[in-house]
PALUMZA-497731 format. One record per residue (C-alpha): x negated, y, z; chain; residue in one letter. Coordinates in steps of 0.25 Angstrom, whole numbers, plus 5000, padded with zeros to 4 digits. Layout:
     c1     c2     c3   unit   code
      X      Y      Z      A      a
...
END
This chain:
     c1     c2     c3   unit   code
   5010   5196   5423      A      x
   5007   5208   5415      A      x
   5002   5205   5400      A      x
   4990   5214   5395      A      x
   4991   5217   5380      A      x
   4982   5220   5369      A      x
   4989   5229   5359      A      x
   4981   5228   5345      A      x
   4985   5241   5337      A      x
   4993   5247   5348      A      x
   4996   5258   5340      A      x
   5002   5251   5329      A      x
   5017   5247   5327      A      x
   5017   5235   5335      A      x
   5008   5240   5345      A      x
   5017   5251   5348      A      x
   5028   5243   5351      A      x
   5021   5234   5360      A      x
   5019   5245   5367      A      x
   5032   5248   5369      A      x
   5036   5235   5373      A      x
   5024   5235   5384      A      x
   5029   5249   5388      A      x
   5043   5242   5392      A      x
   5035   5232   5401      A      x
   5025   5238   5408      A      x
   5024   5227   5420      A      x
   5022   5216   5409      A      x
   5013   5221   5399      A      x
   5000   5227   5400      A      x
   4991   5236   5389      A      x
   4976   5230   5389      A      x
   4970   5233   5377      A      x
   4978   5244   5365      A      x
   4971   5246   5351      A      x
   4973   5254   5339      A      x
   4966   5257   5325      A      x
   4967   5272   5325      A      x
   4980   5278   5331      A      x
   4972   5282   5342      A      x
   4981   5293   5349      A      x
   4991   5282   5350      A      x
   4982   5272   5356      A      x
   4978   5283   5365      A      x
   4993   5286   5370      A      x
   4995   5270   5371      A      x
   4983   5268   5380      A      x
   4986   5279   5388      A      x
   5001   5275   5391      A      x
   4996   5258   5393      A      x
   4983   5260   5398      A      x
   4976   5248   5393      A      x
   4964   5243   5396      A      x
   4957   5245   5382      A      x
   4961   5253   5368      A      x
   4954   5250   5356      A      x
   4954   5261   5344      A      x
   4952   5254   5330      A      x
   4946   5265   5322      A      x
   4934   5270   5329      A      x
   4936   5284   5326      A      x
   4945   5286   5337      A      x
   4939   5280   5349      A      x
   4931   5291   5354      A      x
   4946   5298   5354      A      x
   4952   5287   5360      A      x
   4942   5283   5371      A      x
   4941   5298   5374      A      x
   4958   5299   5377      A      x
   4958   5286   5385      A      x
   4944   5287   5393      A      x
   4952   5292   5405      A      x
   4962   5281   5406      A      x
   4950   5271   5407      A      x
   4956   5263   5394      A      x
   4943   5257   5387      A      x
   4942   5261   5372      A      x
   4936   5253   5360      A      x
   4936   5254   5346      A      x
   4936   5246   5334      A      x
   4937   5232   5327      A      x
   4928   5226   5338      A      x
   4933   5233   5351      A      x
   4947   5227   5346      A      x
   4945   5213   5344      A      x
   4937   5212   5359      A      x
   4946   5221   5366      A      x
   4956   5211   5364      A      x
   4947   5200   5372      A      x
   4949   5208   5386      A      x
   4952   5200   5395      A      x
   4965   5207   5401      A      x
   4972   5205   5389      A      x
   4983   5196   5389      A      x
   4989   5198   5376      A      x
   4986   5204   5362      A      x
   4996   5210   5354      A      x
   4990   5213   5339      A      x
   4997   5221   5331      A      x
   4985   5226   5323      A      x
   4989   5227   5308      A      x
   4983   5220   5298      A      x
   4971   5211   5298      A      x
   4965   5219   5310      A      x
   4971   5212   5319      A      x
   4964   5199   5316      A      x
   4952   5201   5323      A      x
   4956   5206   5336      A      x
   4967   5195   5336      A      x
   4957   5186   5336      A      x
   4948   5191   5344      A      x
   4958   5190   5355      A      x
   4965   5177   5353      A      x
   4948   5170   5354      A      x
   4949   5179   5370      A      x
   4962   5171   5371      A      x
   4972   5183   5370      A      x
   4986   5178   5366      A      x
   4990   5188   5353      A      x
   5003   5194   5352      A      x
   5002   5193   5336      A      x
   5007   5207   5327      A      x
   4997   5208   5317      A      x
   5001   5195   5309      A      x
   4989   5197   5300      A      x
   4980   5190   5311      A      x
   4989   5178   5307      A      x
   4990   5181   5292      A      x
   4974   5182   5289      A      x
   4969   5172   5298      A      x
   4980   5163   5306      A      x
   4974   5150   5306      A      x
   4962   5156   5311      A      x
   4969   5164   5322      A      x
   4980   5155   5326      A      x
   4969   5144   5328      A      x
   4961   5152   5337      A      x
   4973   5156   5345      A      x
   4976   5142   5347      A      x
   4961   5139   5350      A      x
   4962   5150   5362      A      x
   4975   5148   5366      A      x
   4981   5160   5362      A      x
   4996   5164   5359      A      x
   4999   5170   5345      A      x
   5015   5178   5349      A      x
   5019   5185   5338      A      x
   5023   5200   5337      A      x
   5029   5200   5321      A      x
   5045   5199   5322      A      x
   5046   5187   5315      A      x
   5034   5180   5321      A      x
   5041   5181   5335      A      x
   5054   5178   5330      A      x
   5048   5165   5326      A      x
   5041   5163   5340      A      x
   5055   5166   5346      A      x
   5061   5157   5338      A      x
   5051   5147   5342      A      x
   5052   5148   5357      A      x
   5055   5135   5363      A      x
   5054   5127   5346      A      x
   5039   5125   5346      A      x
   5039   5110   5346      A      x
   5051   5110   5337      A      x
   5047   5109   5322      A      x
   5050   5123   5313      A      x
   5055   5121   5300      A      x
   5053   5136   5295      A      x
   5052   5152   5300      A      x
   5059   5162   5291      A      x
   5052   5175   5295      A      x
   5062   5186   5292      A      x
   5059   5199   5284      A      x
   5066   5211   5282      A      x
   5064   5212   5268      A      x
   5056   5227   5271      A      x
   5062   5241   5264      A      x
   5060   5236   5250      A      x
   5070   5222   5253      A      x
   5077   5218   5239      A      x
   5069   5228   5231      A      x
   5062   5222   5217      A      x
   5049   5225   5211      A      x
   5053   5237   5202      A      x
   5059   5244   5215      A      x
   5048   5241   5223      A      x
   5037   5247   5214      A      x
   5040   5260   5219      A      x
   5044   5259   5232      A      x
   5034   5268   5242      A      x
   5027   5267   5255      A      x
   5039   5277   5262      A      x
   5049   5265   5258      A      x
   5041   5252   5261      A      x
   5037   5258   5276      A      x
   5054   5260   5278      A      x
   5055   5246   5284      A      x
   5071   5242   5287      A      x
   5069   5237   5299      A      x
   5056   5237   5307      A      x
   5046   5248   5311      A      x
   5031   5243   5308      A      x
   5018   5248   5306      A      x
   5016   5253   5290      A      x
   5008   5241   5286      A      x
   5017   5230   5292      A      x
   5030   5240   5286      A      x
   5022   5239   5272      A      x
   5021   5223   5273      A      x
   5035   5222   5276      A      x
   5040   5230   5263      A      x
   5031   5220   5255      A      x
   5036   5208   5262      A      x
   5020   5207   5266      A      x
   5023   5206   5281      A      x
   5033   5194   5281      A      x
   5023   5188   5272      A      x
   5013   5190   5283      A      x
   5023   5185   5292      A      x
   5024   5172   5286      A      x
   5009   5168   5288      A      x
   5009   5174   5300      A      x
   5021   5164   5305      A      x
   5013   5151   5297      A      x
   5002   5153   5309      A      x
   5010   5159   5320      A      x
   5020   5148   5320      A      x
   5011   5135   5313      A      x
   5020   5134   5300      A      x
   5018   5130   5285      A      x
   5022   5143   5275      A      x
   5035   5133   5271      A      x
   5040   5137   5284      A      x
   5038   5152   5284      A      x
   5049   5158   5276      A      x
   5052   5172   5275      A      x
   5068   5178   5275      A      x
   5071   5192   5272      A      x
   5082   5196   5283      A      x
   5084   5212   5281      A      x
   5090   5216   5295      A      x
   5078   5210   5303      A      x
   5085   5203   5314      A      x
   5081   5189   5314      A      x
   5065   5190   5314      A      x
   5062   5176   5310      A      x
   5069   5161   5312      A      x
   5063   5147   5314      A      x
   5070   5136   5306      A      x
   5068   5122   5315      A      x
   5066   5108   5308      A      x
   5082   5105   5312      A      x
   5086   5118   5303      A      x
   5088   5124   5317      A      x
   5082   5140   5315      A      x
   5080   5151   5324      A      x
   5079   5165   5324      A      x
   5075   5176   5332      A      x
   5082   5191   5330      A      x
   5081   5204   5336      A      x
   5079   5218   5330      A      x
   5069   5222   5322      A      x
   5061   5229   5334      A      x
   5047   5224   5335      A      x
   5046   5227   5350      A      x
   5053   5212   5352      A      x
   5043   5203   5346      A      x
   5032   5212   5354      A      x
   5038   5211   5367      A      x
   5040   5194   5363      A      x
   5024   5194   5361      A      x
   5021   5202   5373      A      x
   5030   5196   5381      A      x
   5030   5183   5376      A      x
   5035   5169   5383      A      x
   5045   5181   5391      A      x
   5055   5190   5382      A      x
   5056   5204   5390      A      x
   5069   5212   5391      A      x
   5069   5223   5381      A      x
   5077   5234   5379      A      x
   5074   5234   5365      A      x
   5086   5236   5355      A      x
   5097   5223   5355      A      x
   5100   5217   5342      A      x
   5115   5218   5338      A      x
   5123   5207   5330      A      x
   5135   5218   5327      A      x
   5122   5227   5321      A      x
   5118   5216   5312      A      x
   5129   5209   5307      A      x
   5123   5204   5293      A      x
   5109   5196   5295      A      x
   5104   5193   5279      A      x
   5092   5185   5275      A      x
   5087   5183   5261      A      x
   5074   5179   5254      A      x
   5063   5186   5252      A      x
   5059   5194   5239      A      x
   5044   5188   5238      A      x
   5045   5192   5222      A      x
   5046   5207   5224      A      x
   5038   5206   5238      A      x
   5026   5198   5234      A      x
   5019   5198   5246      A      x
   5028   5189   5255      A      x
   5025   5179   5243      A      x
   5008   5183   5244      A      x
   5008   5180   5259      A      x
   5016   5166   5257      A      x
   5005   5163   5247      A      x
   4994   5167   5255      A      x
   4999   5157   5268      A      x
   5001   5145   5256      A      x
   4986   5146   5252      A      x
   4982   5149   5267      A      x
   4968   5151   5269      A      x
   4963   5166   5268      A      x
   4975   5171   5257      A      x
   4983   5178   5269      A      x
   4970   5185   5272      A      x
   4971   5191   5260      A      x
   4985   5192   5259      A      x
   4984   5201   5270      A      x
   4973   5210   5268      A      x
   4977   5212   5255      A      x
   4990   5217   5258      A      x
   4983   5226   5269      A      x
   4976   5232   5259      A      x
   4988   5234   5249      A      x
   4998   5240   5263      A      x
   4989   5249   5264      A      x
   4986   5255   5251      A      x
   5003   5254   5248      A      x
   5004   5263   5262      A      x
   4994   5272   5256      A      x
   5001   5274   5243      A      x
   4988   5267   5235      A      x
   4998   5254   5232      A      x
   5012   5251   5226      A      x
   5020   5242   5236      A      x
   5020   5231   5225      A      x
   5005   5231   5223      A      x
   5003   5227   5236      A      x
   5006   5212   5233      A      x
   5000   5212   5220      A      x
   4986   5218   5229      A      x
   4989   5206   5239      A      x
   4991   5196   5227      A      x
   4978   5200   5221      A      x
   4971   5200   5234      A      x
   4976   5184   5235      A      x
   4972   5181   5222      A      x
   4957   5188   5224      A      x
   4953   5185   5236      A      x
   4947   5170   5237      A      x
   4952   5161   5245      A      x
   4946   5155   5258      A      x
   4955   5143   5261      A      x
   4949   5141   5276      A      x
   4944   5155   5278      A      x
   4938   5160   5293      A      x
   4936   5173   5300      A      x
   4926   5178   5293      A      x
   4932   5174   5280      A      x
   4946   5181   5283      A      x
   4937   5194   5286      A      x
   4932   5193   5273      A      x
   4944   5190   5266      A      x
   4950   5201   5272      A      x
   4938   5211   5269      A      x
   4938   5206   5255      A      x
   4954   5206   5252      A      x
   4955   5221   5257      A      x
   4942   5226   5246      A      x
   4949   5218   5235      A      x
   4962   5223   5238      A      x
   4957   5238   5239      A      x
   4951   5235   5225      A      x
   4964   5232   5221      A      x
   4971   5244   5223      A      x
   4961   5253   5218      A      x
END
């Protein structure tokens, strides 16, 4: 049967390339619902081509524009925080694949795991504010969580056919990002040209930023503590430059597992959308005789503090991922706009952590308020 999907920030990297894996199976997948914040020409040329059911524009500004190009398709249009966290409850929805960015992706994801959507998972902060309160209400309402990251599928690949067999630890591999070797002195003066020249991947600016700060592995390793039901000793992060193996499982009898491929996010896509099948692709092969030298060495958490702030935040638990998270928000965006050194970013995440209080078992409306509050003191911050 033909799967409807909800693309959350279609316009995005990641909702892009879904796109382009749906556009290869058009008797297999469906378009229901497409959403962006404010590339509204784009989300206008995407409903047009799919045809979905519904489109939601984030910023308000443009939904007159937007309503008016698409009125005489007959493709419903919305606007706004609200229209997208109940568009996703339709009930012709099968699957919802978020790839929001940032802490926007919370509420909507949310809001379709209680209508019993399952979630194709891209925005991993979802998981990093507020993963015991999101993966207990998915279990409550029955509700899949595949995940979209690389290294998060690798490990669900790897896990296919293990889950009663006991794990012993996950190394989530990392490409060490465009500044991989550099020490502190070198990296005070690197710019926001250099850190958006990632080696191996092609990603939205924010993610791109994470990965030069070692940030995005960081995140990734809370994210794998509530995907995959682990303690933080058995998430350990390995920096492997060529970005090949995507992640391994070790097993209790020292057996390990790994899952390889090119670095082409299209594949862990396709798995989610796809998933239990796998679907012949004709996407580019990976080639032994290409990649004859596989390395693997530590990571640098002294020069790239914020792989070692993120471990912290998962120790203490409670609402310190939270602010982890905001925090670095705030800091990504003011390095991209050139009001923030790329060190300072961890010395504004740190203070953050240090500020904030603690909530030690915080709810909803306390991870909106931490949110809300970690963002004001960050912006103090840099002022």
């Amino acid at each position: 049967m033909k799967k409807n999907i909800a693309i959350l920030g279609s316009t995005g990297s990641i909702g892009t390339q879904a796109l382009e894996v749906i556009r290869q199976f058009p008797e297999r997948f469906g378009i229901e619902v497409l959403t962006a914040m404010s590339q509204a020409g784009l989300l206008i040329e995407q409903a047009i081509e799919f045809m979905p059911n519904a489109v939601v524009i984030g910023n308000e500004k443009y939904y007159e524009k937007v309503k008016s190009a698409l009125q005489p398709h007959d493709i419903k249009v919305f606007a706004g925080e609200d229209a997208l966290c109940q568009v996703v409850q339709m009930d012709g929805i099968d699957l919802v694949l978020s790839a929001l960015v940032g802490f926007s992706g919370l509420k909507p994801t949310i809001s379709a795991i209680k209508a019993g959507k399952h979630i194709a998972l891209a925005n991993k902060e979802t998981l990093v504010v507020a993963g015991d309160l999101v993966t207990n209400l998915a279990a409550r309402n029955r509700v899949a969580m595949l995940p979209v990251d690389s290294e998060h599928s690798a490990i669900f690949q790897c896990l296919q056919g293990e889950f009663s067999n006991t794990i012993d630890k996950i190394y989530l591999t990392a490409s060490g990002g465009p500044f991989r070797g550099m020490k502190h002195k070198e990296l005070e003066t690197v710019t926001k040209k250099q850190a958006l020249k990632h080696p191996n991947w092609k990603m939205g600016c924010k993610i791109t930023i994470d990965s030069a700060t070692l940030m995005n592995k960081g995140l990734e390793v809370i994210e794998a503590k509530w995907l995959f039901h682990l303690q933080p000793r058995q998430i350990e992060v390995v920096v492997h430059p060529q970005s090949i193996i995507h992640s391994i499982v070790q097993f209790s009898d020292g057996s390990m597992k790994a899952q390889m491929g090119l670095p082409d996010m299209r594949l862990p896509i396709q798995y989610a959308l796809s998933y239990p099948e796998r679907l012949s692709s004709d996407f580019p092969r990976f080639g032994f005789a290409e990649y004859p030298i596989l390395s693997f060495e530590p990571p640098d958490t002294e020069n790239f503090r914020n792989l070692a702030l993120a471990y912290s935040a998962l120790h203490k638990g409670g609402n310190a991922a939270c602010v982890l998270n905001a925090a670095n928000e705030i800091a990504v965006s003011a390095f991209l706009k050139d009001k923030l050194g790329f060190l300072q970013i961890s010395d504004i995440i740190e203070q953050c952590m240090d500020l904030i209080p603690f909530i030690a078992e915080p709810n909803f409306d306390d991870y909106l308020h931490t949110d809300n509050e970690t963002r004001i003191r960050a912006l103090e911050l840099i002022k």
